[in-house]
C-alpha positions, -999 to +999 in steps of 0.1 A: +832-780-618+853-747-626+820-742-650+798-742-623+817-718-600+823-695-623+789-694-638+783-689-597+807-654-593+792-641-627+753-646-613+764-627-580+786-600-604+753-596-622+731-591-594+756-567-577+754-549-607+719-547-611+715-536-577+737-508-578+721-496-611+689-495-589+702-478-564+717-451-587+680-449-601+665-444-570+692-418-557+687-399-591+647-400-585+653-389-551+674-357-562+644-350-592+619-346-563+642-323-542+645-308-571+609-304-583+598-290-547+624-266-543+611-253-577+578-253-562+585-234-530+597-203-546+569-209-576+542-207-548+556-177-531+557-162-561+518-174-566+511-159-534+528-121-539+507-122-574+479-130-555+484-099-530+495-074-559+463-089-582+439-078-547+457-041-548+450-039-583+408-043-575+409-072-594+395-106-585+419-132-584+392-160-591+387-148-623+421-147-635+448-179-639+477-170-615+498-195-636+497-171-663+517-144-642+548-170-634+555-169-672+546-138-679+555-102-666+533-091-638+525-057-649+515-067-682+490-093-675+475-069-647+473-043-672+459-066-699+431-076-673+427-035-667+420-031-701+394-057-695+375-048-672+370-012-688+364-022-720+337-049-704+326-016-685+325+004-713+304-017-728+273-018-701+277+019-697+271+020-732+242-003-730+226+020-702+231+049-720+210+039-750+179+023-724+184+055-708+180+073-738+153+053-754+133+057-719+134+093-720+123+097-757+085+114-746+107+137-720+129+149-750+096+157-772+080+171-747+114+196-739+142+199-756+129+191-790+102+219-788+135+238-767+150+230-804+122+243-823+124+275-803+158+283-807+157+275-850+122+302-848+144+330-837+177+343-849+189+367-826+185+363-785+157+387-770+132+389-744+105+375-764+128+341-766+132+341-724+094+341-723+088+316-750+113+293-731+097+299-699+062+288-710+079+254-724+098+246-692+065+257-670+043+233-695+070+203-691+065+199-650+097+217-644+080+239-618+075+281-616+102+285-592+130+262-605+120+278-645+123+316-631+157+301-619+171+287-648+155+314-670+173+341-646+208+320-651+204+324-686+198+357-691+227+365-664+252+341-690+236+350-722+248+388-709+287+380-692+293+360-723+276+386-748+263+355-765+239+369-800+226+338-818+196+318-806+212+283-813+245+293-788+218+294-762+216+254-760+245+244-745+241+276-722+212+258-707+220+223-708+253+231-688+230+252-655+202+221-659+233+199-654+242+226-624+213+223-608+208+182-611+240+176-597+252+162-562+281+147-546+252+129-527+237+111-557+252+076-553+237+050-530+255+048-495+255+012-487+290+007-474+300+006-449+279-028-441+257-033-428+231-013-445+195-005-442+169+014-470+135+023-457+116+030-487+088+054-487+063+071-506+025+069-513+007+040-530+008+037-566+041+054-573+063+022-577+079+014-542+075-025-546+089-025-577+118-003-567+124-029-540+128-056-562+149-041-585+174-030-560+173-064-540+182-079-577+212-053-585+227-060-550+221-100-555+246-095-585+271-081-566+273-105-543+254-091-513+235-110-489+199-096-489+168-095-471+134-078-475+108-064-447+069-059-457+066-032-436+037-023-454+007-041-435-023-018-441-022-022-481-037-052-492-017-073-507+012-053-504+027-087-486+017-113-511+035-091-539+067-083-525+067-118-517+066-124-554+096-104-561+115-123-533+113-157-548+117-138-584+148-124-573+160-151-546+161-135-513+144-141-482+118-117-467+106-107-427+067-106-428+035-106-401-002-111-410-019-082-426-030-051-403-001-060-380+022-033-364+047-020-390+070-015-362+072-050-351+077-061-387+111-038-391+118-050-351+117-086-363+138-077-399+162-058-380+170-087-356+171-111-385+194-093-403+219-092-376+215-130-368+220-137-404+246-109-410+231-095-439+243-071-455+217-053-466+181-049-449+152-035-470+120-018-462+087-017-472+068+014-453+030+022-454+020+045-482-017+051-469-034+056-435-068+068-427-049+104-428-016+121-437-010+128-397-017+091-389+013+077-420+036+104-408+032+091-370+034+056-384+067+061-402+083+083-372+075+051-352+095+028-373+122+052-380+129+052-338+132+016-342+158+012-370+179+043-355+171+020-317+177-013-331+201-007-357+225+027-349+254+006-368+237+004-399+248+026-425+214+043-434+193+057-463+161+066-464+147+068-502+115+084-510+098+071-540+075+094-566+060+086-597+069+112-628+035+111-645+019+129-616+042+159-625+037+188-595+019+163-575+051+143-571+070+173-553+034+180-531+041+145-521+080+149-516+075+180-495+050+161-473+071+133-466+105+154-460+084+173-437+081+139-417+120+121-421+149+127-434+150+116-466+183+111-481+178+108-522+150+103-545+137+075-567+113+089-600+098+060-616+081+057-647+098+085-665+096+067-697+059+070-695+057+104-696+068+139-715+069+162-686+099+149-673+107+186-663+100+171-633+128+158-622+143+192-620+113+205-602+123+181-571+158+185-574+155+220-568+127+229-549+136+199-521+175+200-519+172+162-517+197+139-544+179+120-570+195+086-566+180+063-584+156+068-619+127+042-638+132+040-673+118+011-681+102-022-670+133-043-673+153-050-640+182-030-656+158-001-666+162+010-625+192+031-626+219+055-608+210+091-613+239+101-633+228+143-640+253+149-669+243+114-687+207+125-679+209+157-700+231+140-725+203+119-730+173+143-728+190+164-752+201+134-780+238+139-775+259+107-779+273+094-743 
């Protein structure tokens, strides 16, 4: 009997016991998790600052692991991720150097390699070396006006700097053609957004291409797009632009063939607010029955965009082709005559050796080259950059 009530107190001893042990458990548990979150609070504002300083940096915080910055020191890691992105940069310059380089390989034959030639043939610097130079540059598409120019600045630093020798005359003139290309105008203007780019130029010179191209580049850097084939009067002019919109992925405002121009860029305009786009580009006519009818034509959609769209940061690129040398700057003259036309686009300068050109237009129209064709690759459209340029056309290493 005293068996059974003690075995009775031990069962209920052991249970109590038991019980309290969980109890202990569960408190301990229950002062882990305070624990744990009270780690976390501070842990996430700390994420959150990172975040904030990461953003001031110019960095994108997607493509870095804000963990690593709790364990690490901040400035550090950011400056490990600087050294990056520069080196990454570095790299694609590098890469656009050399296609630039390579694209201008018939310009640099057909100038500064004969410049070369020139300056090896004489010893001493005369006037018999001035007109030698003069006859390459005129020969190379530079132009009669923008040569006497550069031929005058030469003479003028040749006498201040009472430079003798033939060969110190290269530099001499690679620094005024790097003068005269550049602008503080020569990048696109694009931002603020929204933006709009009415292309223009005459059939032929590339303008569909350029279109393409730039749609692609902006695609990349993560900007909504959209295309207008403004361009009714060329046949086909539609159906290919529409090719490079499905090529590159973006949508594109079009009418039947023959329609108004204007309504096309009405209907692109009001599009691209509806969709918020961020930036709207053009297709213009490049041929009418005559050059007053194309001029009137592009006035009219010019009233439109500046109607429609006086929010829109603006640029208005006129495109030439380089192989058609002095005709090109005709052509540019023609259409500046008509609109404002805020930078240049020379395509297919690595299909010719008279790229002398480029400084012809510079010159002689005031106007930015923005944008240059050096190839048939996507990345082959690039920023006008003048000191790369004459890096470039004279073999120097970037």
């Amino acid at each position: 009997m005293l068996k059974k009530i003690f075995d009775k107190f031990k069962k209920k001893e052991d249970q109590e016991v038991e019980q309290e042990i969980q109890e202990v458990e569960e408190k301990i548990e229950e002062d882990k998790d305070d624990e744990v979150q009270k780690n976390e609070e501070p842990e996430n504002e700390i994420k959150e600052e990172i975040k904030d300083e990461v953003e001031q940096e110019g960095l994108n915080v997607d493509e870095i692991s804000i963990d690593e910055y709790v364990e690490q020191d901040l400035e550090e890691v950011i400056e490990e991720k600087l050294e990056e992105i520069k080196e990454k940069q570095e790299e694609e310059k590098v890469g656009l150097f050399s296609r630039l380089k390579d694209g201008l390989s018939k310009t640099k034959k057909g100038i500064t390699d004969r410049v070369d030639q020139l300056l090896k043939a004489y010893v001493k610097v005369d006037e018999e070396l001035f007109e030698d130079l003069e006859e390459i540059l005129i020969t190379s598409d530079v132009g009669v006006n923008t040569t006497m120019d550069i031929v005058e600045q030469l003479r003028d630093r040749v006498k201040s700097k009472k430079i003798t020798e033939a060969i110190d005359v290269r530099d001499e003139l690679k620094e005024i053609l790097s003068d005269i290309l550049s602008d503080e105008q020569s990048n696109l203007n694009i931002e603020p957004s929204p933006a709009i780019i009415l292309v223009v130029g005459v059939n032929g010179v590339g303008k569909t291409t350029t279109i393409g191209k730039m749609a692609n580049r902006f695609k990349k850097e993560g900007k909504s797009v959209l295309l207008a084939a403004g361009d009714t009067f060329r046949a086909a002019a539609i159906d290919q632009l529409q090719v490079w919109a499905n090529r590159v992925g973006v949508d594109m405002i079009n009418h039947s063939e023959g329609s108004d121009p204007g309504a096309v860029i009405f209907d692109a305009i009001a599009a691209a607010k509806s969709r918020k786009a961020d930036v709207l580009i053009c297709d213009t006519a490049g041929r009418l029955h005559n050059k007053k009818n194309l001029m009137n034509e592009l006035g009219k959609v010019f009233k439109i965009v500046d109607r429609e769209y006086p929010q829109a940061t603006k640029e208005v690129l006129l495109v030439v082709d380089s192989t058609t040398g002095q005709n090109a700057v005709s052509q540019a003259k023609t259409f500046k005559e008509a609109a404002n036309i805020t930078g240049i686009v020379l395509t297919k300068l690595d299909g010719t050796a008279k790229g002398g050109v480029v400084l012809a237009v510079k010159s002689e129209l005031d106007v930015p080259v923005k944008l240059i064709g050096v190839g048939e690759k996507m990345e082959d459209l690039q920023d006008f950059d003048a000191k790369d340029f004459v890096k470039a056309l004279f073999g120097d290493e970037n």
